[in-house]
N, C-alpha and C positions, 0 to 999 in steps of 0.2 A: 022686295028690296034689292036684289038679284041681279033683277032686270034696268032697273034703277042705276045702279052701281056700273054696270056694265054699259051703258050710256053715255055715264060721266067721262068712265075711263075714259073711253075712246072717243071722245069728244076730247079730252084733255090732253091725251099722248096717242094719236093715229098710230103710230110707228107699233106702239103695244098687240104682242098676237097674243088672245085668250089659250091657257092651255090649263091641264090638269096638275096639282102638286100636291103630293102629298094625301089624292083624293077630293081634295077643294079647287073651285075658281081660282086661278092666278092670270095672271097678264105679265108677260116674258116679251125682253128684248134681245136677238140673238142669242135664244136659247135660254138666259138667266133670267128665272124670279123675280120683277119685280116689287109685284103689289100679287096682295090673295085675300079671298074673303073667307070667313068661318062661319057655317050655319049657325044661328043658335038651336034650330030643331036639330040637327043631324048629331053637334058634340051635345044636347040633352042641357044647353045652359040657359042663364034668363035673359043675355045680350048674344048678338051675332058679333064678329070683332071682322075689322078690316086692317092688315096688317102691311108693314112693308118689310121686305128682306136685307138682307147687308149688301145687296146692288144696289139700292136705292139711293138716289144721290141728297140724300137730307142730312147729312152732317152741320151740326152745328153745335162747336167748341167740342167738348169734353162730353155733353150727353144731350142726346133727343129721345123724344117718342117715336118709338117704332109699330106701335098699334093703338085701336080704338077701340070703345065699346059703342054698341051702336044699336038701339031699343026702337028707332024710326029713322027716318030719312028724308030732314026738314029742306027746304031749300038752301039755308044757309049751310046745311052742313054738307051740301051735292055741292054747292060753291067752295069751301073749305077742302073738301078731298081733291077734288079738280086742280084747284093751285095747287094740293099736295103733288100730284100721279106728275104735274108738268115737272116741277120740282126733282120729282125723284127720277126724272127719266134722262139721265146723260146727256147733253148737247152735242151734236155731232164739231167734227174741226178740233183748231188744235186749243187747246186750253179746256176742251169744254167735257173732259172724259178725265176717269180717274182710272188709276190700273183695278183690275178685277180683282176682289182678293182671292185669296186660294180657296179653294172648294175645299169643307173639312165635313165629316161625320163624326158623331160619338152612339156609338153602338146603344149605349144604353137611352138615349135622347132620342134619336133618332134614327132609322136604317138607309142606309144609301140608297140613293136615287137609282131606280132601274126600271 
């Protein structure tokens, strides 16, 4: 599913570099998160989840989904993340980027990035 996954992305946002976050698959634009996968073997669950971070450009009104669960990897749904990752990946030019929000931790949720 992985290898899968990692196909799409980069089929869908070239611009996206593979890196590690958090210990998982992610795909970073100038350094920031945008998209990451979650084993289901690795966190011991019965779905893998494919999530996106708060760089991701998917706002829409008041509330979106920011992750999946994901048990296989039918075509429609390699088609469905694909417009997601385009979606989520900032436009370059002027209208087509939002400000970054602030980078924040909460110790007990999370440990900074290092």
């Amino acid at each position: 599913m992985g290898e899968r996954l990692h196909a799409v992305i980069k089929a869908s946002a070239p611009a996206l570099s593979p890196r590690l976050w958090y210990g998982m698959p992610a795909y970073a634009k100038d350094g920031k998160v945008v998209c990451f996968f979650q084993s289901a073997q690795k966190f011991n669950t019965r779905y893998a989840t494919f999530g996106f971070s708060d760089n991701a450009n998917l706002d829409e009104g008041a509330m979106w989904p920011t992750a999946f669960a994901l048990t296989e990897l039918t075509a429609a749904d390699e088609a469905r993340i694909g417009a997601l990752v385009k979606k989520a990946v900032p436009a370059p030019g002027p209208g087509g980027t939002r400000p970054a929000p602030a980078e924040a931790t909460h110790p007990d949720l999370c440990p900074a990035p290092g």
